[in-house]
N, C-alpha and C positions, 0 to 999 in steps of 0.2 A: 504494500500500500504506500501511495505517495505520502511525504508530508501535507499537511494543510494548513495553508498559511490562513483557513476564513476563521474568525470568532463565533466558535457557534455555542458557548458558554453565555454570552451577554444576554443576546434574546431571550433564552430561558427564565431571566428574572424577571419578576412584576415588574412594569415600569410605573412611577411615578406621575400616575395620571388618574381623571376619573371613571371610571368603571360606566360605560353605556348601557351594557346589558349582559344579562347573565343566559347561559345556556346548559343544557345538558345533551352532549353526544352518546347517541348508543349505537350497539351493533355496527361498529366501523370496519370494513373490509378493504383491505389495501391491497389493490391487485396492481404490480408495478413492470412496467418494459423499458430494456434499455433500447435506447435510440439516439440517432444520430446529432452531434452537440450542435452541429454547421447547419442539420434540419431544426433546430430548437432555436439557436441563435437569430436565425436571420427571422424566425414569428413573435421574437420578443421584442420591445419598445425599447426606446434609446432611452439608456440611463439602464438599464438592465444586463447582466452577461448569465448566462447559463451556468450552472452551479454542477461542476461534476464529481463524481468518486471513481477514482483510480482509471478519470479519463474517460468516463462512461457517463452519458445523460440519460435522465429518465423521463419517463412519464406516468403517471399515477390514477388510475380511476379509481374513487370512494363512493359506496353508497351506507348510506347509513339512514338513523332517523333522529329527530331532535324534537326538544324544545326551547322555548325560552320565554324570559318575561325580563321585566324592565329590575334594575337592581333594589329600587322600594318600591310598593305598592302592589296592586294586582294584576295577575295575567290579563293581557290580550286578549279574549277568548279570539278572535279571527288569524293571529301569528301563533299562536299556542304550540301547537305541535304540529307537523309534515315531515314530512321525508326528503330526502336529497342524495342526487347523486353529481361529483362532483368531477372533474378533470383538469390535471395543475401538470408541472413542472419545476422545475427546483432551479432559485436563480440567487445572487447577492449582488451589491454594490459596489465596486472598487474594492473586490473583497472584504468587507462590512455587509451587517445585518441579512443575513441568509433568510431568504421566504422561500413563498410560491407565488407564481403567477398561475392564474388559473384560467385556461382556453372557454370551461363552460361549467355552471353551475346551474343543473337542473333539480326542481324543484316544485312539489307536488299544490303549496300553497298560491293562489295568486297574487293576493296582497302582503306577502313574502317576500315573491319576484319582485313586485311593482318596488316596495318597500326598500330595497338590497338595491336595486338596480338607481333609486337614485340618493340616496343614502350614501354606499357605501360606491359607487362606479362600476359595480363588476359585471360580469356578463351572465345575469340570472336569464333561466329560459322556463318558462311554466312545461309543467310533463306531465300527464298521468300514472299514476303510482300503487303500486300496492308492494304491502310488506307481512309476508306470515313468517311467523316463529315457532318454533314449535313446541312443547310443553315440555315433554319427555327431554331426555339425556340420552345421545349426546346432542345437542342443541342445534336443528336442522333451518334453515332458512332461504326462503324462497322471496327471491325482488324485482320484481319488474319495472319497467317503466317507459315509456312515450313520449317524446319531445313533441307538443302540442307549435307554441310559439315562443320568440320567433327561432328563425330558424339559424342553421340547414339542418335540413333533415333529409333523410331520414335519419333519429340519432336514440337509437332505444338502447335499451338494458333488460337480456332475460337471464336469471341467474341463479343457482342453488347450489350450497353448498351445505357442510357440516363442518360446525368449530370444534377441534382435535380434544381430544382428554389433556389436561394438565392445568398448570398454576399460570397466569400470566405473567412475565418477566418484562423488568426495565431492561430496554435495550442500551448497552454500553457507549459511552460515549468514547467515539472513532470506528465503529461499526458503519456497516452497510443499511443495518436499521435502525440504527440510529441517524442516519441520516435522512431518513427515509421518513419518518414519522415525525421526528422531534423537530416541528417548524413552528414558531412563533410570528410571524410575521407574513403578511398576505400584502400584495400590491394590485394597482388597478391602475390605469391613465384612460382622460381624457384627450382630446384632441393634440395637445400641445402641453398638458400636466401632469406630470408623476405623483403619485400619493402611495399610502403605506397605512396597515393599519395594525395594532400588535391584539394578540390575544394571549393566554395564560393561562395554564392550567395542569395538572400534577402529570409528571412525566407516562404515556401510556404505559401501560400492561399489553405487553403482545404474545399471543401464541398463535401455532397454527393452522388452518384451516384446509378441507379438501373439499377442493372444485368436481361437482359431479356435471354440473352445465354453464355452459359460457356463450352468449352468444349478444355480442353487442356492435353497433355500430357509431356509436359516441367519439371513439378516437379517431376513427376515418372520419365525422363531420369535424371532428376538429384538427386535422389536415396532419396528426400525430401518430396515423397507425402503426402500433410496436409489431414486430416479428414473434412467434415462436410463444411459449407457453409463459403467462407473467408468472413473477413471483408471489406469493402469497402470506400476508400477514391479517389479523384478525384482531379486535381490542373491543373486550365490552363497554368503553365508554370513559367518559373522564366530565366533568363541570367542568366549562369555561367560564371566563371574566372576558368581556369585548371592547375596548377602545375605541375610541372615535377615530374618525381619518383624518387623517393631518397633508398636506401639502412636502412633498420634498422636490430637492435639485434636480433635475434630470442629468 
């Protein structure tokens, strides 16, 4: 493994701001492909360089399901809880502040989308969704999903798998999955502005999972289709803390 000259310690900490909203992640599946850094680079915004391990780029589809509500007061009942399935890449600054930028964020809420989309800049798309789990052990789950708007499409998700017997473990820091997982920071641009947003929350718990069915076209709408069988990671979940978007240099 090469050295790494990025700080990926820093992010990790709470930053020193106010807390916008709180969330809980559950059921995160991390299915990862490596891919080409020159194909990654040249679909990222200037002020961004593509973030590699041992020279290799990735790409990341998550689906999962959530909630959230404001950090005092009562839920949303209409953002309360949906699903989401999500596709980033791994990128830092001038070698500083390591994220994701993320190609597509699909999303079973509308007023979620709408919400995200000008809020926070990103590229929410509404999708139709369903998510079963199953009672029993070992804990089976089946996800689907439909990119409704906007587009391209077509850009679905049919999926089931089974989360492996074991304990969840912290991935190591200088690991493969720990870089993989452990991101604190998300970016988004407008037209001609860079922004950044930080979140926080206790380092995942990951084990493994077996893919019984795969079959999506989400990375091909998003002009990133990996080669070959992804990697597979699994995390029951973790509470965030969400920050507001800030404005940076490009």
């Amino acid at each position: 493994m090469l050295p790494d000259a990025v700080d990926r310690i820093s992010p990790t900490i709470a930053p020193d701001q106010p807390v916008l909203m709180l969330q809980s992640w559950r059921h995160l599946l991390f299915l990862h492909w490596k891919i080409s850094p020159q194909l990654i680079q040249a679909l990222l915004p200037q002020g961004l360089t593509v973030d590699l391990f041992d020279g290799n780029a990735w790409v990341t589809l998550t689906p999962f399901t959530l909630s959230l509500r404001p950090p005092a007061g009562p839920k949303v009942p209409l953002l309360n809880r949906f699903h989401e399935v999500n596709l980033r890449t791994y990128v830092h600054r001038d070698g500083k502040d390591p994220g994701v930028w993320f190609f597509s964020l699909d999303a079973s809420n509308p007023a979620a989308v709408a919400g995200a989309r000008a809020a926070y800049k990103l590229p929410y798309k509404f999708a139709l969704m369903t998510m079963d789990v199953s009672e029993k052990l070992p804990t089976r789950i089946s996800y689907k999903s439909r990119r409704e708007f906007p587009g391209p499409t077509p850009a679905n998700l049919a999926l089931e798998y089974t989360v492996d017997e074991g304990v969840p473990v912290i991935s190591k820091l200088g690991s493969l999955e720990h870089f993989l997982v452990e991101r604190y920071i998300l970016y988004a641009r407008t037209r001609d502005r860079l922004y950044r947003a930080r979140v926080h929350h206790r380092p995942y718990g990951i084990q493994p999972a077996t893919i019984h069915h795969l079959d999506e076209t989400l990375t091909w709408a998003g002009k990133v289709k990996g080669e070959g069988h992804p990697m597979v990671q699994y995390s029951p979940g973790v509470d965030v803390k969400i920050y507001p978007l800030e404005r940076v240099k490009a």
